[in-house]
C-alpha positions in Angstrom: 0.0 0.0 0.0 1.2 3.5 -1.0 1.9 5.6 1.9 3.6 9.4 2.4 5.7 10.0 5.8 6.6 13.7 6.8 9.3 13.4 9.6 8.5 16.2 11.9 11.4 16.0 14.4 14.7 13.9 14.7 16.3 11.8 12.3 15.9 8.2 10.8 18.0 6.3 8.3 16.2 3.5 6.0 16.8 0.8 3.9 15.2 0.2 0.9 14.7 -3.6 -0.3 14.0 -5.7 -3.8 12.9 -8.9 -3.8 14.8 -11.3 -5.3 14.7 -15.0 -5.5 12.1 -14.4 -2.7 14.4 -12.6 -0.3 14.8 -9.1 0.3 18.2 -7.6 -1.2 19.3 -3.9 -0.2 19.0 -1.1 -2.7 19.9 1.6 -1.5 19.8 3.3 1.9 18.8 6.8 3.1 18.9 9.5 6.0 15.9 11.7 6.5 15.6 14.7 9.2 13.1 16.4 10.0 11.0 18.7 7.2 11.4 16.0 4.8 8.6 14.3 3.1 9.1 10.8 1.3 6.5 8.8 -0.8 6.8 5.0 -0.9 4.6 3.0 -3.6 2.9 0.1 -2.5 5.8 -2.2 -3.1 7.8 -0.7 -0.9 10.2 -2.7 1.4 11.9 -0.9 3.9 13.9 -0.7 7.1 13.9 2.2 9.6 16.2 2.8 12.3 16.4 5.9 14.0 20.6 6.9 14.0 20.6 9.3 16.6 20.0 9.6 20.6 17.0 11.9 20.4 13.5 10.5 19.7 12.1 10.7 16.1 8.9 11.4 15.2 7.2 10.7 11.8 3.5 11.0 10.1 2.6 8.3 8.2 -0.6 8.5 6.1 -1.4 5.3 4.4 -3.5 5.2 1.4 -6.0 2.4 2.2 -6.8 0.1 5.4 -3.8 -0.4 6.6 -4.7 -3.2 9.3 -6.0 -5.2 6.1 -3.8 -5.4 4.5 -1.6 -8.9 4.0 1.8 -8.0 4.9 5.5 -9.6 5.9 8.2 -9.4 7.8 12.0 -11.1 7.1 14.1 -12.1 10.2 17.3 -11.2 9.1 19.4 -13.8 11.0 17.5 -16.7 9.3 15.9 -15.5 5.9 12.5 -16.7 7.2 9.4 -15.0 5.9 6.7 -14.7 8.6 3.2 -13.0 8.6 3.4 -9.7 10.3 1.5 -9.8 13.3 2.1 -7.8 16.6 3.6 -10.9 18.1 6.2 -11.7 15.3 6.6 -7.9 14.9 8.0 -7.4 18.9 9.7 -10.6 18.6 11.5 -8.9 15.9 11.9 -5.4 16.4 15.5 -4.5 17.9 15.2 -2.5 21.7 15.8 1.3 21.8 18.8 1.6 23.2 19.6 5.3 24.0 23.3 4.5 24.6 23.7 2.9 20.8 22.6 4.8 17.4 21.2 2.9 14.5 23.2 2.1 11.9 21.3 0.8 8.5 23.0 -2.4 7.4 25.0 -2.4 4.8 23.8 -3.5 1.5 26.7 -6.0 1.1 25.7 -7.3 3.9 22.2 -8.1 3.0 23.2 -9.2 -0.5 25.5 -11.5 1.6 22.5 -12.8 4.0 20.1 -13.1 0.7 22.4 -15.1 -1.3 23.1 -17.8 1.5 
């Protein structure tokens, strides 16, 4: 599903994804700060991560029901594709660490983890 974010304070990095062979492979990676506005189309894969030690925050207005929608998620120490649901979601998601910034992976290394 189509969807515009605004990031209205902070900054976040993402990682933009292809699939291929079934797998998601890095494409290219960004930085965003705050006053930018990004479109993604409804084949959008992405990664966010926030970079920084302050909070970000971001808008996102989706362009359909979003909760309907049939979507995935990768884990990226095994490949496997699951259903996203809150459950595999949390199990997922990385903790906030205020100590640590994000750093988007690298796309060798995901062309590494895709082609294993």
């Amino acid at each position: 599903m189509a969807t515009t974010i605004a990031l209205c304070s902070g900054t976040e990095s993402a990682a933009y994804f292809k699939l291929r062979q079934g797998k998601p492979v890095a494409t290219v990676t960004r930085t965003y700060t705050a006053g930018d506005i990004v479109f993604l189309p409804a084949d959008a894969i992405h990664a966010v991560g926030n970079p920084g030690v302050e909070r970000s925050v971001a808008l996102h207005v989706y362009y359909g029901n979003l909760p309907a929608m049939k979507r995935n998620l990768w884990d990226t120490d095994s490949g496997e594709t699951l259903p996203f649901t809150d459950e595999n979601y949390f199990r997922l998601a990385q903790p906030l660490d205020p100590a640590k910034s994000y750093v988007p992976p690298e796309q060798t290394q995901w062309a590494e983890r895709a082609s294993a």
